[in-house]
C-alpha positions as CSV (number, residue, x, y, z in Angstrom):
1,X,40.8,15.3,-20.1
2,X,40.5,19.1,-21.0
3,X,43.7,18.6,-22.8
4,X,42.3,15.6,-24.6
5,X,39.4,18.0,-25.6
6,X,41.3,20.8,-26.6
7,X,43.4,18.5,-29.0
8,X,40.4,16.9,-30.7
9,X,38.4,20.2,-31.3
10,X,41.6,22.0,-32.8
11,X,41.8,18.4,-35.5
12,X,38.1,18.3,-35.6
13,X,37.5,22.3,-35.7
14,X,34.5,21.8,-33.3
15,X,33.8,20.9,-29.7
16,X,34.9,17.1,-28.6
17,X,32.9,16.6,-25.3
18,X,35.1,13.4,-23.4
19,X,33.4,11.5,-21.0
20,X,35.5,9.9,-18.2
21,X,34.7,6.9,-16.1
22,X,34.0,7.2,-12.7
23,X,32.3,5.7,-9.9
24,X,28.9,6.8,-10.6
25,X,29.0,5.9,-14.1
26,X,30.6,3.1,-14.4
27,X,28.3,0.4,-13.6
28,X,26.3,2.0,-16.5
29,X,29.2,1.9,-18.9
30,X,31.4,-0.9,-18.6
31,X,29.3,-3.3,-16.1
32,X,26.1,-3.4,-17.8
33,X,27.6,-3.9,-21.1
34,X,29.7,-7.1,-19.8
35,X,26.7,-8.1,-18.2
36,X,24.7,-8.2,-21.2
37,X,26.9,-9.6,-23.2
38,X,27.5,-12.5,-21.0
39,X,23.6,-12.9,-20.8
40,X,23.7,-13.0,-24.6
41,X,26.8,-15.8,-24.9
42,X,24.6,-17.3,-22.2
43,X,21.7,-17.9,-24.2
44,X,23.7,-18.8,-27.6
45,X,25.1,-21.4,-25.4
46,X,21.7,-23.3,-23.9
47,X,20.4,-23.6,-27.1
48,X,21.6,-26.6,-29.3
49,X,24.0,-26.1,-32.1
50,X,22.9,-27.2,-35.7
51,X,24.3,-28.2,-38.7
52,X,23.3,-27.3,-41.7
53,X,21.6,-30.3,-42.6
54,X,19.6,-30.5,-39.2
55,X,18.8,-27.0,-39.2
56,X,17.0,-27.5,-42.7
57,X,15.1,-30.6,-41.6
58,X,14.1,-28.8,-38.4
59,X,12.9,-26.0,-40.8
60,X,10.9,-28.2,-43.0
61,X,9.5,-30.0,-40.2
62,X,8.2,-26.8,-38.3
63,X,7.1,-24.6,-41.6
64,X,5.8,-27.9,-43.1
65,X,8.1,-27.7,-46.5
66,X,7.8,-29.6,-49.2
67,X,11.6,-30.0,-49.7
68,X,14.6,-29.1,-46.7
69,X,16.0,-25.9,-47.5
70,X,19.9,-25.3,-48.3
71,X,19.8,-21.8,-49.1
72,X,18.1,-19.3,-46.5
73,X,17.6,-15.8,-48.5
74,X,16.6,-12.9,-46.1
75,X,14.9,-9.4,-47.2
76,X,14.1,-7.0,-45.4
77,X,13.0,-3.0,-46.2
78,X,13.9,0.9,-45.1
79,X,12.3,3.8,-45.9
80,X,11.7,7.4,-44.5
81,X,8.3,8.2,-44.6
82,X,6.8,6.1,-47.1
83,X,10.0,7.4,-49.7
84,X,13.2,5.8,-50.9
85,X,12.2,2.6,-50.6
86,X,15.0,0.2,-50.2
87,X,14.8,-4.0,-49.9
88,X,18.1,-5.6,-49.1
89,X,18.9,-9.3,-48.9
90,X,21.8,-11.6,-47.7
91,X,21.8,-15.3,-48.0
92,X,22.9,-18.1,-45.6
93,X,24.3,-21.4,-46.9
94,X,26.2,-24.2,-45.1
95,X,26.7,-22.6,-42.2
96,X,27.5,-19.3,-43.4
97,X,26.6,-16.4,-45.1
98,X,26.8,-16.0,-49.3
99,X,29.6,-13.1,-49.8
100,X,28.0,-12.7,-53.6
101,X,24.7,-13.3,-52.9
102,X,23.9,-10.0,-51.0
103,X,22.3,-7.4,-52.9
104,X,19.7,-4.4,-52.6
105,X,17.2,-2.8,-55.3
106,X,15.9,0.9,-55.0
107,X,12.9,2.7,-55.9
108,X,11.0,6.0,-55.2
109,X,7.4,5.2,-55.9
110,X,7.1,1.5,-54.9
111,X,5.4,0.3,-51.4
112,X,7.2,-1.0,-48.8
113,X,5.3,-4.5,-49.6
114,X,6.1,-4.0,-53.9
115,X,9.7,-3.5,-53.6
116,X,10.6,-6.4,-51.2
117,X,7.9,-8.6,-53.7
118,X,10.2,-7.8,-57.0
119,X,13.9,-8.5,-54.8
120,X,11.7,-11.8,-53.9
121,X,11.4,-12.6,-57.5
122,X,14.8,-11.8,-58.5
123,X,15.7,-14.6,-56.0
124,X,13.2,-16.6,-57.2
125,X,14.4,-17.0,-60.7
126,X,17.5,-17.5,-59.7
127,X,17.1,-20.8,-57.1
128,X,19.5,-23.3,-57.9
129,X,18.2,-26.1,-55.6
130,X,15.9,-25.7,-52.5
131,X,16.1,-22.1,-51.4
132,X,13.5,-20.6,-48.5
133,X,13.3,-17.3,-49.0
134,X,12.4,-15.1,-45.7
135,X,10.7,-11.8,-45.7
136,X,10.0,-9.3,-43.0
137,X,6.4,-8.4,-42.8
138,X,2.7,-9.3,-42.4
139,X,0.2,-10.9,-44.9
140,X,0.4,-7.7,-47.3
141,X,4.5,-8.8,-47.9
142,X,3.7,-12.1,-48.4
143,X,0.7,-11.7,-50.7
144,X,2.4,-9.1,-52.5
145,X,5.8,-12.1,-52.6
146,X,3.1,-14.6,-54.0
147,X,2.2,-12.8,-56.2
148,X,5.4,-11.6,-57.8
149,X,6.8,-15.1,-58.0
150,X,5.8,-17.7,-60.8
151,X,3.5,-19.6,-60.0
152,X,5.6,-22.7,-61.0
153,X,8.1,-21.8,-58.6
154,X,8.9,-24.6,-56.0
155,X,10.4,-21.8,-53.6
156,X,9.4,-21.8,-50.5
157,X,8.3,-18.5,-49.0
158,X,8.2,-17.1,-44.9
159,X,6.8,-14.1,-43.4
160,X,8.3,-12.6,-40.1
161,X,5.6,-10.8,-38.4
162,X,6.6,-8.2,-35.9
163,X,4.7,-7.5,-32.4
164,X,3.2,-4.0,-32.1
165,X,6.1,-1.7,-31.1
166,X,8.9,-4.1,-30.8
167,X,10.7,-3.7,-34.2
168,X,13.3,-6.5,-33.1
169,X,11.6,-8.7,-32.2
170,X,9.6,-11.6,-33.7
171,X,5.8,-12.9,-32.7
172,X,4.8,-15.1,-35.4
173,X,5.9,-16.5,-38.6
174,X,3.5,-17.0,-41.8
175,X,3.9,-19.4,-44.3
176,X,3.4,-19.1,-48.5
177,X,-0.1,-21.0,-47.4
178,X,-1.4,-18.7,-44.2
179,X,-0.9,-21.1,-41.5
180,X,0.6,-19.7,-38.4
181,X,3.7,-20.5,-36.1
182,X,4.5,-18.5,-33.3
183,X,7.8,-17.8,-32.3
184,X,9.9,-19.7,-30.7
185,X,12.8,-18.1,-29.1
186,X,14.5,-21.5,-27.8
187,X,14.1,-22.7,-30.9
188,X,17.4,-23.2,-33.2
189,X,16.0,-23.0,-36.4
190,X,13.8,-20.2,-35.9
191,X,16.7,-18.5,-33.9
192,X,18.3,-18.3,-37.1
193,X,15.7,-16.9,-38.9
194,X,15.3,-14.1,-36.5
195,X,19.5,-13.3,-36.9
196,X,18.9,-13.5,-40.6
197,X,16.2,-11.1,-40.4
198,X,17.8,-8.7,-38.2
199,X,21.1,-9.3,-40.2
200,X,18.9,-8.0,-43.9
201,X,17.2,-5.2,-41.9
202,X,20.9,-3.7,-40.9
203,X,21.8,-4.2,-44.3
204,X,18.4,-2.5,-46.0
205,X,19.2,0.6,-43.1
206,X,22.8,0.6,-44.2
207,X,22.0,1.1,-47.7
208,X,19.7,3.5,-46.9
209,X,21.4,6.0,-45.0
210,X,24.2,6.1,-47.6
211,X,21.4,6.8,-50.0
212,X,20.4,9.8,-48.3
213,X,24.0,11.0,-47.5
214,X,24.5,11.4,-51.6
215,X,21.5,13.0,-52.5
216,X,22.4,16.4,-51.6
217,X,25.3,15.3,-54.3
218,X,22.4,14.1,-56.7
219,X,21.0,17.6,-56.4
220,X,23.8,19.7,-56.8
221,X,24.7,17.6,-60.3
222,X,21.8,19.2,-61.6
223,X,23.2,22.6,-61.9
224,X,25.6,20.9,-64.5
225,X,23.6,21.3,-68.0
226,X,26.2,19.1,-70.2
227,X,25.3,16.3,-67.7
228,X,23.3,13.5,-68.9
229,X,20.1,12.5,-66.5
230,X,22.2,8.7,-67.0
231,X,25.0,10.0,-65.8
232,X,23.8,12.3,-62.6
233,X,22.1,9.3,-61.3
234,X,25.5,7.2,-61.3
């Protein structure tokens, strides 16, 4: 292991620490992780497989829709202390996600709320067909979502609501109307909803931290006087 060290510091030109398994360790390591992954296949398993089709009827049955949805868009938001807002969205169709549908806006002085409410809209003019549209967040998203969308629109909105502390999970849903529907973690529709949601907020952190990786690169173009504003931003 020293050995193993040494190499990787010498390619790396600082220290490497390598951790080995042993007896005290492993059930920590390797055991637990097995373990929870088996609990997790477990639980994919007791729960009823849907189509497509099914899943939208159960959706417009639980959320009360006016149409079943075929298009599940999913947004979600990251910032760092209120700056660099960023709202990311994927999209789930047939059984499977929309390679060319994902897609993420940026801006500095927007809320949290105000930036996920215009990617909303984007989506919203867009909807070919019956599209839900999901957004993580409380009644100030979804107000803010209501408000940015036509009022003519026929898409169906859904808020995610997280419980105090617990950033992964979900308590509640809200609809576009204010009616409450808890949670239901059995549930295969809403089981769904929650990967979708975890799924944009992955994305939306993704984006971010490459966003904050280049703007010391942003900065440093500004020492450049023949360089365009335009340009330093691209």
């Amino acid at each position: 292991r020293a050995e193993i060290q040494k190499q990787l510091a010498d390619v790396h030109g600082r220290s490497v620490p390598v951790v080995g398994l042993n007896e005290k360790n492993r059930k920590i390591s390797t055991e637990l992780a097995l373990y929870r992954s088996s609990a997790e296949l477990a639980v994919k398993r007791a729960i009823k497989q849907l189509s497509p089709k099914e899943t939208g009827a159960m959706l417009k049955r639980i959320f009360k829709l006016s149409l079943r949805p075929t298009r599940i868009v999913a947004i979600d938001a990251a910032h760092i202390s209120g700056t660099d807002q960023v709202a990311a969205a994927i999209a789930w169709e047939g059984g499977g996600y929309v390679a060319d549908a994902a897609r993420y806006v940026i801006s500095d002085n927007s809320t949290e709320p105000g930036i996920v409410a215009m990617l909303a809209a984007e989506f919203a003019k867009e909807a070919d067909g019956n599209w839900l549209i999901l957004i993580d967040g409380g009644t100030s998203q979804m107000n803010a979502a209501v408000r940015a969308i036509d009022r003519e629109s026929s898409i169906e909105l859904i808020a995610a609501v997280k419980p105090a502390g617990r950033h992964t999970e979900i308590s509640h849903f809200i609809t576009r109307g204010g009616r409450r529907i808890d949670h239901d973690a059995g549930n295969a529709a809403m089981l769904l909803l929650h990967r979708l949601r975890d799924d944009a907020h992955a994305f939306a952190n993704s984006v971010h931290r490459d966003l904050r990786d280049f703007a010391g690169f942003y900065e440093a173009a500004s020492v450049l006087p023949s360089l365009m504003e335009t340009e330093r931003s691209k």
